[in-house]
DRENDO-1510 file (C-alpha; in Angstrom, 1 decimal, always signed):
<recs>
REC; n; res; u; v; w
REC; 1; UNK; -8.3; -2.6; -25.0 .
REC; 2; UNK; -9.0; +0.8; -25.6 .
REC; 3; UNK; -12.6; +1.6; -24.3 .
REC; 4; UNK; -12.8; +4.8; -22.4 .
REC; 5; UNK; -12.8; +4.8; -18.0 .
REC; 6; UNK; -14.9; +7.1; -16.2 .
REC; 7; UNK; -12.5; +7.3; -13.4 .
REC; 8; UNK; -15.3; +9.5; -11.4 .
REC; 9; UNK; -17.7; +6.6; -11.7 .
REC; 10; UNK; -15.0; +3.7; -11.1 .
REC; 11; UNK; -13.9; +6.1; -8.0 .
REC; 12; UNK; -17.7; +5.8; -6.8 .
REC; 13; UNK; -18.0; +2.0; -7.5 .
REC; 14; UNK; -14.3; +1.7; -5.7 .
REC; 15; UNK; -15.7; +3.2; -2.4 .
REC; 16; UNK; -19.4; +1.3; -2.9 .
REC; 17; UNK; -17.4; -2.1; -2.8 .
REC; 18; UNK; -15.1; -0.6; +0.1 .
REC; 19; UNK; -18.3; +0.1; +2.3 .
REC; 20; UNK; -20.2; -3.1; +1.5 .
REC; 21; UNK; -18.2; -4.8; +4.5 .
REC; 22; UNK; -17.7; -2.3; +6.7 .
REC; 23; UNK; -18.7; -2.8; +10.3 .
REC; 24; UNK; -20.8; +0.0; +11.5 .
REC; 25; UNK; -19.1; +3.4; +10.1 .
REC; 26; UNK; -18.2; +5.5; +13.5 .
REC; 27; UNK; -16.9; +8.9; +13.5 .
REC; 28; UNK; -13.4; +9.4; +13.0 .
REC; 29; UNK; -11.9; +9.7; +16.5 .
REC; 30; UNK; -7.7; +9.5; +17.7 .
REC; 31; UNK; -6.8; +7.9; +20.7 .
REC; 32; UNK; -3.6; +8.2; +22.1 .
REC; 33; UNK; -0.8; +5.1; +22.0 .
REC; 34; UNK; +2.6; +3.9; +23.6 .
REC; 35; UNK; +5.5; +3.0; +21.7 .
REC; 36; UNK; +5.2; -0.7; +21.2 .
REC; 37; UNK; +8.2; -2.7; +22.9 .
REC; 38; UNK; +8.2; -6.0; +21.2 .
REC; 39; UNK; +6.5; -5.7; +17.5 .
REC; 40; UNK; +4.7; -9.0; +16.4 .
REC; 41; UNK; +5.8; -10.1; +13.1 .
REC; 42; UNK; +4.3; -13.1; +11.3 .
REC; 43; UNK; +7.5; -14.3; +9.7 .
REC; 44; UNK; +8.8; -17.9; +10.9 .
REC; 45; UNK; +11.6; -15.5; +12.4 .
REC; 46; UNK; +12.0; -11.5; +13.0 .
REC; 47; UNK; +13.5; -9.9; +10.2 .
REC; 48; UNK; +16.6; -7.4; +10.1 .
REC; 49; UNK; +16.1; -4.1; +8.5 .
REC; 50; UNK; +16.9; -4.7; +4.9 .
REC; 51; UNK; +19.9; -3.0; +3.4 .
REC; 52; UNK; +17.7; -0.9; +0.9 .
REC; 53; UNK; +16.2; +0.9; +3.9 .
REC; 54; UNK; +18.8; +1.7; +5.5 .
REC; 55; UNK; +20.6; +3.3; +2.1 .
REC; 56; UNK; +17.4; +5.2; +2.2 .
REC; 57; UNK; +19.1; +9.1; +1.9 .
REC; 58; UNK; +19.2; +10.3; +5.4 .
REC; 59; UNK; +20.3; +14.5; +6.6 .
REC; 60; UNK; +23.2; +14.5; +9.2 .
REC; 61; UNK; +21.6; +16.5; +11.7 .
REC; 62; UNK; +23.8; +16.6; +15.1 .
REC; 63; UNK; +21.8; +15.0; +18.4 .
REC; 64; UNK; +19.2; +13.8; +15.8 .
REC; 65; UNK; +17.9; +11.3; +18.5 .
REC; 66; UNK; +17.3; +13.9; +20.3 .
REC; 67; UNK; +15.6; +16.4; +18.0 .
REC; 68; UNK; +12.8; +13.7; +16.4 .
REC; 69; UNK; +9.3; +13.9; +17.7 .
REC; 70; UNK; +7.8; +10.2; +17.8 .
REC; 71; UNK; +3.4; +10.0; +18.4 .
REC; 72; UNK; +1.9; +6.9; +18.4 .
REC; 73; UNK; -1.8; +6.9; +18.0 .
REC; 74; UNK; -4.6; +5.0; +17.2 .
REC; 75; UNK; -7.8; +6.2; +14.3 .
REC; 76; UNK; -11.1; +4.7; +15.0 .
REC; 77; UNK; -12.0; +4.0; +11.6 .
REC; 78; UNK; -14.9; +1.5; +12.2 .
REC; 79; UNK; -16.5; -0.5; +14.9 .
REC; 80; UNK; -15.0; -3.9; +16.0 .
REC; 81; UNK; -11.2; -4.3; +16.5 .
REC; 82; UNK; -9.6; -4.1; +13.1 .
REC; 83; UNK; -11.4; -0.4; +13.5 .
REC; 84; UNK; -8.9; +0.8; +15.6 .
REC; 85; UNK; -5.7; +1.6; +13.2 .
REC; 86; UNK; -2.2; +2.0; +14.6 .
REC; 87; UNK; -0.1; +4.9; +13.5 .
REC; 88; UNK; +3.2; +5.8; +14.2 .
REC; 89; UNK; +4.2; +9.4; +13.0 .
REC; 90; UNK; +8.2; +10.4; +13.4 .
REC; 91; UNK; +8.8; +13.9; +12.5 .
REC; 92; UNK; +11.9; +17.2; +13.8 .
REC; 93; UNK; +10.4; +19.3; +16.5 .
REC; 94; UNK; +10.0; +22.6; +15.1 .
REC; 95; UNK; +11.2; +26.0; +16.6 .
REC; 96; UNK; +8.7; +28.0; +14.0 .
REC; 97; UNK; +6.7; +25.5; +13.5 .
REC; 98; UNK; +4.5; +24.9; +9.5 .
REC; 99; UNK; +3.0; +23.2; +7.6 .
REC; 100; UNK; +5.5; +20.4; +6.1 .
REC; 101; UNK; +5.2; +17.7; +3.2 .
REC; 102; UNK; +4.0; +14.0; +4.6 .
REC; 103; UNK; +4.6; +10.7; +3.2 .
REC; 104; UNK; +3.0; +7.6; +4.5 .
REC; 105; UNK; +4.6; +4.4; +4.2 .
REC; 106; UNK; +2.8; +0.8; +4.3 .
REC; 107; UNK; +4.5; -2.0; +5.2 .
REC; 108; UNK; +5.3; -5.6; +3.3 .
REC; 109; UNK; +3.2; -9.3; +4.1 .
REC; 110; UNK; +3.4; -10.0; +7.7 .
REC; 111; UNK; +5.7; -7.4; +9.6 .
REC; 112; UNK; +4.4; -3.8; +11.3 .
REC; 113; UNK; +4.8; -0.1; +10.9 .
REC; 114; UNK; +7.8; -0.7; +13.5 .
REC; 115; UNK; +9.6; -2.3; +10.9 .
REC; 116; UNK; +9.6; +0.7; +8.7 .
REC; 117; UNK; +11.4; +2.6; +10.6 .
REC; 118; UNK; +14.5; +3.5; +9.0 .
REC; 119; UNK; +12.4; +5.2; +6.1 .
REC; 120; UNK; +10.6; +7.1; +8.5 .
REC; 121; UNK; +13.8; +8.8; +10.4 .
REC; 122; UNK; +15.5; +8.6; +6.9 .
REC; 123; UNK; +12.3; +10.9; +5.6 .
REC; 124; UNK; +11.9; +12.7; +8.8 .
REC; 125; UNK; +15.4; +14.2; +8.9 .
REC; 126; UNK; +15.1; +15.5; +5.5 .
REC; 127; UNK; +11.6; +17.0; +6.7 .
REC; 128; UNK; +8.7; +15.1; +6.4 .
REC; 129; UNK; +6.1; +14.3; +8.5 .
REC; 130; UNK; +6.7; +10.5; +8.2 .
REC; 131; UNK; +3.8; +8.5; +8.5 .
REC; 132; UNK; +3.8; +4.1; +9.0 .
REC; 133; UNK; +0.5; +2.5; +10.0 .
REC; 134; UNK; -0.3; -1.2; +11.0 .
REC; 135; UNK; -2.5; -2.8; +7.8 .
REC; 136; UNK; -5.2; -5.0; +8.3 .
REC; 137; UNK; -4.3; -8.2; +10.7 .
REC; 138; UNK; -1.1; -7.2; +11.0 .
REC; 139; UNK; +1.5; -5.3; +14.0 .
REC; 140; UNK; -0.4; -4.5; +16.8 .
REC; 141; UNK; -3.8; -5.3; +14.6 .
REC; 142; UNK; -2.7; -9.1; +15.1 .
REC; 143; UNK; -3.0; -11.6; +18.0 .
REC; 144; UNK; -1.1; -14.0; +16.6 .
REC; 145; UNK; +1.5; -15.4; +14.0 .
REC; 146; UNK; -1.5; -16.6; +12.0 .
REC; 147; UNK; -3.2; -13.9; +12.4 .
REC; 148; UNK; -3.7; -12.4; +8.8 .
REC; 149; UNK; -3.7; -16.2; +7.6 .
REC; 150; UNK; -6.7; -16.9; +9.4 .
REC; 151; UNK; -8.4; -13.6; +8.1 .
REC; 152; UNK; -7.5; -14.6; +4.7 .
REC; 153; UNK; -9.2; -18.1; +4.8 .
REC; 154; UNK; -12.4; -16.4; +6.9 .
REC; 155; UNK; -13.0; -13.9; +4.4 .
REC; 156; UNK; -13.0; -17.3; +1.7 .
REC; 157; UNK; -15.4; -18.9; +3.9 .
REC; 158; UNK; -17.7; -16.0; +4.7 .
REC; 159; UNK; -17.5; -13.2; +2.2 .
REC; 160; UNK; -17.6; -10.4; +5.3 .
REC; 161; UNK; -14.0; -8.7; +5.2 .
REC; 162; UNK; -11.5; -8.0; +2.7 .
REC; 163; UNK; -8.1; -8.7; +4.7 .
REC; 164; UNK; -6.1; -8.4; +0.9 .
REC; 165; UNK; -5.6; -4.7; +0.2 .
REC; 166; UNK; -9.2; -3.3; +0.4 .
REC; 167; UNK; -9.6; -3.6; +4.0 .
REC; 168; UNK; -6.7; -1.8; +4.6 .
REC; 169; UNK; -7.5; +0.9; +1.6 .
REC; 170; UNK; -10.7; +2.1; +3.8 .
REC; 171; UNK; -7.6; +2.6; +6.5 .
REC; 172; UNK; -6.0; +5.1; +4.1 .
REC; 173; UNK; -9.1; +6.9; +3.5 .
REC; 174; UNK; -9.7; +7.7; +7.0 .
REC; 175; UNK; -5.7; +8.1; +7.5 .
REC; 176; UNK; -6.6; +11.0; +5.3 .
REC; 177; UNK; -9.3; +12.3; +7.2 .
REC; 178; UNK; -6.9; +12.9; +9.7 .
REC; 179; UNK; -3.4; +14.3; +8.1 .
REC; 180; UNK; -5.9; +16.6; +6.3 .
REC; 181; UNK; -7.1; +18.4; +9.8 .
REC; 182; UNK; -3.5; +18.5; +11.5 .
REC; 183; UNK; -2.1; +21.9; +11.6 .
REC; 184; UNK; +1.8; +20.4; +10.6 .
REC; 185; UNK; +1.1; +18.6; +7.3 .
REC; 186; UNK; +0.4; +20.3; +4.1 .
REC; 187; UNK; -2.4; +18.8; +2.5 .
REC; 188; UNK; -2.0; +19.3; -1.1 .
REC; 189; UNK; +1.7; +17.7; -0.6 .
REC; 190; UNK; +0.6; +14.1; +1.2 .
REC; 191; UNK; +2.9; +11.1; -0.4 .
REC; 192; UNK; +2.0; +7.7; +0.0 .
REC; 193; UNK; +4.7; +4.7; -0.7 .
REC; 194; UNK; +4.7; +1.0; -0.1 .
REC; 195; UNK; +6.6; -2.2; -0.5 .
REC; 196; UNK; +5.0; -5.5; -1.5 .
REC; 197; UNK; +1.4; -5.5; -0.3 .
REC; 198; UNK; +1.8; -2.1; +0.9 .
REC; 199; UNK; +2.8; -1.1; -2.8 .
REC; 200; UNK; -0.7; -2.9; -3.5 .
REC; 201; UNK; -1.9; -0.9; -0.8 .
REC; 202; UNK; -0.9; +3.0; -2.0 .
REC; 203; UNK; -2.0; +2.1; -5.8 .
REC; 204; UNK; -5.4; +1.6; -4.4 .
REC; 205; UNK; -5.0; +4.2; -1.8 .
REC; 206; UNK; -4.8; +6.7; -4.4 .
REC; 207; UNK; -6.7; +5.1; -6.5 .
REC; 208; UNK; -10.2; +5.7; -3.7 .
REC; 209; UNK; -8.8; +8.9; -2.3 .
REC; 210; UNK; -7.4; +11.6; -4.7 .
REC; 211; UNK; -5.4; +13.7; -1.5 .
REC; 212; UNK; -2.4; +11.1; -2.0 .
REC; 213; UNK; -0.7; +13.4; -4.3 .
REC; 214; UNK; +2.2; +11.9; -5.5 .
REC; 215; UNK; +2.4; +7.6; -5.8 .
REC; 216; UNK; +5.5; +5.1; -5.6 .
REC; 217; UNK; +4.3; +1.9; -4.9 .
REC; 218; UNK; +7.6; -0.5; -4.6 .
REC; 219; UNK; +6.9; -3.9; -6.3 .
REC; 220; UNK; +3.7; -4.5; -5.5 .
REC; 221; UNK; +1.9; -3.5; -9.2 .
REC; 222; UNK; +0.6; -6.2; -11.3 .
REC; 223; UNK; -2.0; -7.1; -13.8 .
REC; 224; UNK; -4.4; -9.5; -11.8 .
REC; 225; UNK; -6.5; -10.5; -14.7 .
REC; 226; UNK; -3.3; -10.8; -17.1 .
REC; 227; UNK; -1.7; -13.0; -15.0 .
REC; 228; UNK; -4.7; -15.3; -14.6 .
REC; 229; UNK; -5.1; -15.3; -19.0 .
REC; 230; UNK; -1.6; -15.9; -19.2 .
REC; 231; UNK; -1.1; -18.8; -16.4 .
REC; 232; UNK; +1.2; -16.7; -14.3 .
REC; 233; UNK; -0.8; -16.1; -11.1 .
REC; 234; UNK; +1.6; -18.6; -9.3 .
REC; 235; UNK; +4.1; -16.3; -7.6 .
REC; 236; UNK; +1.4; -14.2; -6.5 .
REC; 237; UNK; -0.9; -17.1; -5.2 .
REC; 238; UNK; +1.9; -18.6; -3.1 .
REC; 239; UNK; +2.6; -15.8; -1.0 .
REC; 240; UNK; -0.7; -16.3; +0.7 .
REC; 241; UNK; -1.3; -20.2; -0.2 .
REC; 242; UNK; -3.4; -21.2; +2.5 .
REC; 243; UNK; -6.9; -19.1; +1.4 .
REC; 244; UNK; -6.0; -20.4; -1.9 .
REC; 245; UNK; -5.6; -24.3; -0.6 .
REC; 246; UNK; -8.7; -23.6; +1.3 .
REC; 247; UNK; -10.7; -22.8; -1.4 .
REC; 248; UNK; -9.2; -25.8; -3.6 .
REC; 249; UNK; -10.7; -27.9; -1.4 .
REC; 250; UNK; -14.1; -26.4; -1.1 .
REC; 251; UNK; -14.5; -26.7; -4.7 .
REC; 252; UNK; -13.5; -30.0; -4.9 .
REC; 253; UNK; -10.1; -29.5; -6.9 .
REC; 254; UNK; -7.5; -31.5; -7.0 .
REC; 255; UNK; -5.3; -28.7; -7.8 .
REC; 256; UNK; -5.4; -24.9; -7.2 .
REC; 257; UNK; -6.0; -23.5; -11.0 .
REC; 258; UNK; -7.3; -20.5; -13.2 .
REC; 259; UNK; -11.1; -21.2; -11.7 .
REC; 260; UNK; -9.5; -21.2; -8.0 .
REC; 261; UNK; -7.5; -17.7; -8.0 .
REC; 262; UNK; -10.4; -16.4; -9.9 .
REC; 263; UNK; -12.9; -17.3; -7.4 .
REC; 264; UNK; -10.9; -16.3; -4.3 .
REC; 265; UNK; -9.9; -13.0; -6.0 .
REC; 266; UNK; -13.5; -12.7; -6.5 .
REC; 267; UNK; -14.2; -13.3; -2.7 .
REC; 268; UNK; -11.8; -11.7; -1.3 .
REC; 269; UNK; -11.5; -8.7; -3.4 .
REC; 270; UNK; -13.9; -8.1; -5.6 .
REC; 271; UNK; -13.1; -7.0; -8.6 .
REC; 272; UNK; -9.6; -7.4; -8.2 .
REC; 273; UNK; -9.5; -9.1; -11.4 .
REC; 274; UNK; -11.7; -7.4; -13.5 .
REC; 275; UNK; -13.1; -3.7; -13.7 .
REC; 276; UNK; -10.7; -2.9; -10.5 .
REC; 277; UNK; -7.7; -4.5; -12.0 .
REC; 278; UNK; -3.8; -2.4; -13.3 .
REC; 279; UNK; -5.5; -1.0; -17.0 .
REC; 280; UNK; -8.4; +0.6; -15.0 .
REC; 281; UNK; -7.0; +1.9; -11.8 .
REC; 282; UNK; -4.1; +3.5; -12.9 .
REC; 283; UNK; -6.0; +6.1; -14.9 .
REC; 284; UNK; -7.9; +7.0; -11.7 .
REC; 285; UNK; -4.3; +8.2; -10.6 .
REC; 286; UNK; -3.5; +10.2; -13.8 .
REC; 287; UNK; -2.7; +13.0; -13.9 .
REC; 288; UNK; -0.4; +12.7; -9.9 .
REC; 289; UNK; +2.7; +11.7; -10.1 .
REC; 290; UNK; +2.6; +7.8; -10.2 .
REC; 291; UNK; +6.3; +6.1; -10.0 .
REC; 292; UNK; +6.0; +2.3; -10.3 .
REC; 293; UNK; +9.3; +0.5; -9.3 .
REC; 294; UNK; +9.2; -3.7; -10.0 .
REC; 295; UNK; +12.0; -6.3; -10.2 .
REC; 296; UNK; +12.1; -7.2; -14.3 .
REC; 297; UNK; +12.0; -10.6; -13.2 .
REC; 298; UNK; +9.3; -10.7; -10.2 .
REC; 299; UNK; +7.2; -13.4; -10.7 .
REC; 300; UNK; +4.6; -12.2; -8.0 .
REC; 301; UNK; +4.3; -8.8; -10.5 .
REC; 302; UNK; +5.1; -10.2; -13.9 .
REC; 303; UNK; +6.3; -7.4; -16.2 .
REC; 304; UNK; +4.5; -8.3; -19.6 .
REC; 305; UNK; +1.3; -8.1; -17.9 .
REC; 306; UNK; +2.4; -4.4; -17.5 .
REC; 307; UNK; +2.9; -3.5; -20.9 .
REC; 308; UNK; -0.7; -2.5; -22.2 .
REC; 309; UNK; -1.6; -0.8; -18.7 .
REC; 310; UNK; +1.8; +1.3; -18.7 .
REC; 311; UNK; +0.7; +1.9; -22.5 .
REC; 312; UNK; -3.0; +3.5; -21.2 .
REC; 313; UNK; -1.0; +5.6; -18.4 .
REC; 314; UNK; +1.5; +6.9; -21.0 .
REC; 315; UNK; -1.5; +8.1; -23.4 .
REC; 316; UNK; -3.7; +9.5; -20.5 .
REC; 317; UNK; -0.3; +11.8; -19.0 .
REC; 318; UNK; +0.6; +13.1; -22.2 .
REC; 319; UNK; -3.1; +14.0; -23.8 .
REC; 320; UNK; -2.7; +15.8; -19.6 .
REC; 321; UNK; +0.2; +17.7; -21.1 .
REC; 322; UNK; +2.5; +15.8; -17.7 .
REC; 323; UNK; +4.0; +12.5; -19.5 .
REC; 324; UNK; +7.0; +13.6; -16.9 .
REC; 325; UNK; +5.0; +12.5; -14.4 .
REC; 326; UNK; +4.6; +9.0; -14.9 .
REC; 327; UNK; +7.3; +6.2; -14.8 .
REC; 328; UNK; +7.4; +2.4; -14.5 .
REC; 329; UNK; +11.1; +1.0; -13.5 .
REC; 330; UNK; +11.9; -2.5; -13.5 .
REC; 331; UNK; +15.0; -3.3; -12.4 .
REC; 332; UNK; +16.9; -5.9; -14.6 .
REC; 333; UNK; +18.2; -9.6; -13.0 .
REC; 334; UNK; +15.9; -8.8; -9.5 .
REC; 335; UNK; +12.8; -10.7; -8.6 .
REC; 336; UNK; +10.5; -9.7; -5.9 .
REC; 337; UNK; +13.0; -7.7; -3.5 .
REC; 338; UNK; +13.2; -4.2; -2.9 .
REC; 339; UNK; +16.4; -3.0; -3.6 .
REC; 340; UNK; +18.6; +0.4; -3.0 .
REC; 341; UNK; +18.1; +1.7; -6.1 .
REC; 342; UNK; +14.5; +1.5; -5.5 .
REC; 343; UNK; +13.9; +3.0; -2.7 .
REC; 344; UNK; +16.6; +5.9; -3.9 .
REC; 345; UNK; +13.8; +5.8; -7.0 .
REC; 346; UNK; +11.0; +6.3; -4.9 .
REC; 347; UNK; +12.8; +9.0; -2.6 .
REC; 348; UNK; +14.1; +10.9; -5.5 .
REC; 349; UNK; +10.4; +10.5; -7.4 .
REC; 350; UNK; +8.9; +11.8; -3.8 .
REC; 351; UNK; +11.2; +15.0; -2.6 .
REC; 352; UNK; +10.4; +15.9; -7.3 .
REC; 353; UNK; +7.2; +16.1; -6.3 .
REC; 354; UNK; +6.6; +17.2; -2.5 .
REC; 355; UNK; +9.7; +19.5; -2.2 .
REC; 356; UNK; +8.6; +21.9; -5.0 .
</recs>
């Protein structure tokens, strides 16, 4: 497939679909927050801090504890509740204080922006402004362990949100809005990393908004229409079963096939799996920095369906004179798990780009 993309125009069409389910647009206002004591996550049982965070490369600074700044805030993005977006920003308090490089980091399926907090002191130390936020239904944006589930299967029912990714993408937006007017960050060197649905979440972060200036989504980039052509949507479809279930049953299926993930992808996101999907979007991030890191054997992000979209990037970066700035890893023997050397990847791929 070698037609040409107007990225201006899909950029436009991107933000027309984002806005089509917004609550009533407000203006961008900050409230302030309190650290939150007991972080909800929607796992059967609270996770531990994975390994590969905690390898993330940290500066030995004496009394560190001491020296890092912590705000917690909320954005009023929209009206209603899932309008009010949690943020947690670490940074080092400043003598002479200017304007530093920030990275914002989204967090995986079901935990909080509390849970990222080892690559935010990790990033902080080496000195970032650090930057997690609470996606869609999730963290302090959920009431319960069902939470997001629930969203999920209302969204199915009712076509009025879109809890999977784009929800949250209209988040990032206006998370722009705001790093872009503080007096600390400087714009033109704004990160933006994920792991799982918050690698989903940066590619289409800086896919709508072009002041994410450097991308590392962390196995969370697949071809959504490939892997619906080539029957391997399953991985992908059972990490949120229950919309999919849902929707099985409203059509009358006896079975959750092709026609079912098309349908909810359809719903849910809309145009997901078609002029939204990997081959389009990532020439809307060309010519930034774009590091993709996958597991060569993640079934949730299968690597063939990769292969003609990485083919497109390659093209557009060098005919842009910057094929150094595009990379796709995929870690042989490792499924869907981020892993040390990835996030050393996406650090390394980062502090290239920002620290300059």
């Amino acid at each position: 497939m070698e037609e040409s993309i107007d990225v201006e125009k899909l950029r436009l069409h991107f933000l027309q679909v984002l806005r089509s389910r917004r609550s009533t647009e407000v203006p961008l206002s900050v409230e302030l927050a309190k650290p939150v004591a007991n972080p909800l996550y929607q796992d059967a049982t609270p996770p531990r801090f994975s390994e590969a965070m905690e390898c993330c490369p940290k500066a030995d600074i004496d009394g560190f504890k001491d020296l890092l700044r912590e705000e917690n805030l909320y954005l009023i993005t929209e009206a209603g509740d899932q309008g009010r977006l949690p943020v947690l920003i670490l940074s080092m308090k400043e003598s002479n204080p200017q304007r530093r490089p920030a990275v914002v980091f989204l967090h995986s399926t079901h935990k909080c922006k509390e849970w990222l907090r080892p690559l935010l002191e990790a990033y902080a130390s080496r000195g970032y402004i650090a930057i997690a936020i609470d996606s869609r239904y999730h963290g302090e944006r959920a009431s319960s362990k069902t939470t997001y589930r629930d969203a999920l299967i209302s969204s199915w029912k009712k076509g009025d949100t879109m809890p999977f990714i784009f929800d949250t993408v209209w988040d990032l937006i206006k998370l722009a809005d705001y790093l872009t007017q503080r007096e600390d960050i400087d714009t033109a060197r704004i990160g933006i990393t994920g792991e799982s649905l918050g690698g989903m979440h940066a590619w289409y972060g800086a896919v709508a908004d072009t002041r994410y200036a450097v991308v590392a989504p962390i196995i969370g980039v697949q071809g959504f229409r490939w892997a619906i052509e080539n029957d391997k949507w399953h991985g992908r479809v059972d990490s949120i079963k229950p919309v999919f279930e849902e929707a099985r049953i409203d059509l009358g299926k006896n079975e959750i096939d092709k026609e079912v993930v098309e349908k909810v992808w359809d719903r849910i996101a809309p145009g997901l799996a078609s002029h939204f999907d990997l081959d389009h979007t990532i020439l809307a991030i060309a010519p930034r920095p774009l590091l993709i890191v996958n597991g060569a054997e993640d079934p949730r992000c299968p690597l063939p369906g990769l292969k003609i979209p990485e083919s497109r990037a390659c093209k557009v970066y060098e005919e842009a004179n910057c094929l150094d700035k595009f990379k796709l890893i995929a870690q042989p023997g490792i499924g869907h798990q981020m892993t040390p050397l990835m996030v050393k990847e996406a650090c390394d791929w980062l502090d290239r780009f920002l620290k300059q």
